[in-house]
C-alpha positions as CSV (number, residue, x, y, z in Angstrom):
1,X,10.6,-90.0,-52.8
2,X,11.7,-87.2,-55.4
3,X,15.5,-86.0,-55.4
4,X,15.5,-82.5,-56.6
5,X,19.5,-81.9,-57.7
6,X,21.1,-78.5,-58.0
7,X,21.0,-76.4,-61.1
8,X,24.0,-78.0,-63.4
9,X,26.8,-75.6,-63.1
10,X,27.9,-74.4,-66.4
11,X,30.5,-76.3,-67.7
12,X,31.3,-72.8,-71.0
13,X,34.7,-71.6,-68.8
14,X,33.8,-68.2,-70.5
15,X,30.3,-68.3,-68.4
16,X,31.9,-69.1,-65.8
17,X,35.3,-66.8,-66.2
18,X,32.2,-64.0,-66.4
19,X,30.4,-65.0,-63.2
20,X,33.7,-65.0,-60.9
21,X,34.7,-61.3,-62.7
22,X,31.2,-59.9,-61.3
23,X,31.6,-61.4,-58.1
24,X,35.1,-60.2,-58.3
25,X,33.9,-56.9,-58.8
26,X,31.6,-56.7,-56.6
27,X,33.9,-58.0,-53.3
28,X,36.0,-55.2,-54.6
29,X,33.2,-52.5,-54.4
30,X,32.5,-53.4,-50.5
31,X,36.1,-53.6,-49.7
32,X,36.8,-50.1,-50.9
33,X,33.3,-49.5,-49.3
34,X,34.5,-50.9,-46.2
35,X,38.0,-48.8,-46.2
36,X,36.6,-45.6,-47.1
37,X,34.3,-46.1,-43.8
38,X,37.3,-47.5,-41.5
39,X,39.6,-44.3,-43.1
40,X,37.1,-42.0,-42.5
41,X,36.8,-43.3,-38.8
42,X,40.3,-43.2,-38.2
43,X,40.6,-39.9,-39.0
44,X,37.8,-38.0,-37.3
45,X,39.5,-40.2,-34.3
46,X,42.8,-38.1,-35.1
47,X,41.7,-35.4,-35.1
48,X,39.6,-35.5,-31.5
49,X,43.0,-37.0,-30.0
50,X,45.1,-33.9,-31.5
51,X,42.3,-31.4,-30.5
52,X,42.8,-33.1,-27.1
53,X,46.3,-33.0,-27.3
54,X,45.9,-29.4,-28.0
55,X,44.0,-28.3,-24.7
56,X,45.8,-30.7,-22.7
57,X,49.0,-28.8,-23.1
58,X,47.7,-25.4,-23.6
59,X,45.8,-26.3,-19.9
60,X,49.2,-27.9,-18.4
61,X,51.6,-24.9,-19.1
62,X,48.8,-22.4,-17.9
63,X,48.7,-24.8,-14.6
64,X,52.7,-24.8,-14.1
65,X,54.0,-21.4,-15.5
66,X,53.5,-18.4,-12.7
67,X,53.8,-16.1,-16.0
68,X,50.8,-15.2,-18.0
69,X,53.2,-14.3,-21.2
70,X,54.9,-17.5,-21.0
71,X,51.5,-19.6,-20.8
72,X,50.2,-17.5,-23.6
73,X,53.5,-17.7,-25.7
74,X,53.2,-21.9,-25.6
75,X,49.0,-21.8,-26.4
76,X,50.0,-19.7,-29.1
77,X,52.8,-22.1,-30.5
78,X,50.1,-24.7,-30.2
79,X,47.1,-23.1,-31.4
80,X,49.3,-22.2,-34.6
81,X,51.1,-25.0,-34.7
82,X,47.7,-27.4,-34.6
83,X,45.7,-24.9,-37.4
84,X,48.7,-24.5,-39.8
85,X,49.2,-20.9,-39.5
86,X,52.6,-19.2,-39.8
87,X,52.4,-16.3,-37.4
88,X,50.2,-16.0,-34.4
89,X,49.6,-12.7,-32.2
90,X,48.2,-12.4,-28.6
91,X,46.3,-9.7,-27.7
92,X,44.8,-8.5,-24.5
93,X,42.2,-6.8,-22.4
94,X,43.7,-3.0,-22.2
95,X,44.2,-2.2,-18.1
96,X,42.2,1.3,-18.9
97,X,39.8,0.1,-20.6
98,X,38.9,-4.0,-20.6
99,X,36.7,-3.0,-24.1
100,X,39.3,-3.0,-26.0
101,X,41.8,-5.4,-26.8
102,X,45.9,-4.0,-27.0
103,X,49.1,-6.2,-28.4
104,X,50.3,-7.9,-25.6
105,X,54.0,-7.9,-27.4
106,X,53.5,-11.9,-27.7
107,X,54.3,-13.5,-31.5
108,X,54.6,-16.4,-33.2
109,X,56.2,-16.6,-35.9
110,X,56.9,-13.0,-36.8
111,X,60.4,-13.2,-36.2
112,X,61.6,-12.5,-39.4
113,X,62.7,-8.6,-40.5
114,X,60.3,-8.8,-43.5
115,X,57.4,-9.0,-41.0
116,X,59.0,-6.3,-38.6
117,X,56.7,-3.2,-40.2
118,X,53.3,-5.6,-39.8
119,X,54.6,-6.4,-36.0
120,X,55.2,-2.3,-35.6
121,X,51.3,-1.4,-37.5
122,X,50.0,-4.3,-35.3
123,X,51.5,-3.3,-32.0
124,X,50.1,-0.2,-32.7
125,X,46.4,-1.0,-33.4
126,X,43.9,-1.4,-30.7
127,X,40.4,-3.5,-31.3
128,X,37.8,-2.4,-29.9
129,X,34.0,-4.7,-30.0
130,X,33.4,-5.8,-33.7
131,X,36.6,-4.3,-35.7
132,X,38.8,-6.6,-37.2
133,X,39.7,-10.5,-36.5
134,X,40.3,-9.5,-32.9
135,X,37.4,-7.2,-32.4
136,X,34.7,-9.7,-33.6
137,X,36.2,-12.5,-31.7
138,X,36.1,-9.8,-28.7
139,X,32.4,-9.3,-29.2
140,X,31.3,-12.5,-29.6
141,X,33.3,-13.8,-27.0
142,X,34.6,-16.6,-28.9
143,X,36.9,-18.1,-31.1
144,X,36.6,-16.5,-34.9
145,X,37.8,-17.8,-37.9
């Protein structure tokens, strides 16, 4: 019967200081591996639960209010609230002609007297299919960024 033994470990405490550094290394590589995975992961799941969040309410005061303006005033706090942006406007479908889009008198954020001459040039400008932010999110009949 032949005993085959294990390789000697070395017995040089450099050699060996050396070997537990790479492996050291290396444990640290897949655990920063690991978190940037987990983080990432966490976030995109944030962000669908806030997206959620954001329709849920936006749905629940169009469901309870019996006033358009006040539904669209609370999407609008929302909408800018959720994206960041510091002044939101609402505009809708003109009675005379649904091809063009009119102020509906409905802000966010534009409260402020420095803003009052953009809420007076704004109030005043109707979009039709295609011109500005409203006009092409009028024509493709969808959100616009």
């Amino acid at each position: 019967m032949t005993v085959v033994l294990p390789p000697t470990e070395p017995t040089d405490p450099a050699t060996q200081i050396a070997r537990l550094e790479r492996r050291l290394a290396r444990e640290r590589e897949a655990r920063l591996a690991a978190e940037v995975i987990a983080e990432s992961g966490t976030l995109a799941l944030y962000r669908q639960q806030e997206r959620l969040r954001l329709v849920q309410t936006i749905a629940t005061a169009a469901n309870l209010g019996d006033d358009p303006a006040i539904a669209f005033a609370e999407a609008l706090r929302e909408i800018c609230a959720f994206t960041g942006w510091p002044i939101g406007h609402v505009c809708m479908f003109d009675d005379d002609d649904p091809s063009r889009l009119v102020s509906s008198g409905i802000w966010y954020g534009a409260d402020e007297p420095r803003l009052a001459p953009f809420r007076e040039a704004s109030a005043k400008v109707n979009f039709t299919p295609g011109v500005g932010l409203p006009g092409r999110a009028l024509a493709a009949r969808a959100g616009v960024w």
